[in-house]
C-alpha positions, 0 to 999 in steps of 0.5 A: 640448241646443243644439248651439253650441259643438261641438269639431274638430280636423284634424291637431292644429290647433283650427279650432272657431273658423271652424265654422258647422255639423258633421255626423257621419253613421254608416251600415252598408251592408246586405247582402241574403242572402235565399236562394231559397225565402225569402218575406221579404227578409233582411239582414245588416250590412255595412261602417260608413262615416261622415264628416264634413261641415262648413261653416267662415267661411273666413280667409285670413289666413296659418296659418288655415283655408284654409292648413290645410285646402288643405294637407291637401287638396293633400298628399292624406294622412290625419290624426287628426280629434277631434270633441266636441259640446263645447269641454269636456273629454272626459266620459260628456256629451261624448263624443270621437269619433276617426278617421284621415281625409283631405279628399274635398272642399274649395270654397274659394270659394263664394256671392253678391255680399254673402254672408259666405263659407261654405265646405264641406268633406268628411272621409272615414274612412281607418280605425275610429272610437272613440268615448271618454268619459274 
């Protein structure tokens, strides 16, 4: 699959457009309940995180990206986030992946003298995830 076309959605606004990258770690913590007497280490699952870290081209243009995404920010709430590896609709190939999230991280400005402006930013889960096919 090349991955060109991938789909978010922050707080109802499609920002797919201004993305340059989109990443969409899961990890579990692990937990150590290996008792005394053990001769080898034993672990458990513990509790999931993920979030979504992302690189858009910035736009200052008024109701575009920084204006969403410093709202957000500024307003520290949390909101729906929808996530594809497509623009197409939701299917069995293109799953959508769903949260209530809030921004952690937001750089506004950032690069050298000639750079286009690329700016990262970091969602972080404020509740489940799902994981939806039709």
């Amino acid at each position: 699959m090349l991955y060109r076309d991938a789909y978010l959605s922050i707080n109802s606004n499609d920002v797919s457009g201004y993305l340059q990258s989109l990443e969409l770690p899961l990890s579990r913590e692990t937990q150590d309940k290996t008792a005394m007497g053990a001769l080898t280490r034993i672990y458990e699952a513990g509790l999931k995180t993920f979030t979504v870290t992302c690189n858009f081209h910035q736009s200052f243009v008024d109701n575009e990206l920084d204006e969403i995404i410093f709202g957000l920010y500024d307003a520290g709430t949390t909101f729906t986030t929808l996530i594809r590896p497509t623009t197409s609709a939701v299917g069995a190939s293109n799953p959508q992946f769903s949260a209530t999230m809030f921004i952690s991280e937001y750089t506004p400005l950032t690069g050298n003298v000639g750079d286009h402006l690329i700016v990262p930013v970091t969602l972080v889960a404020a509740g489940n995830l799902s994981r939806a096919t039709s």
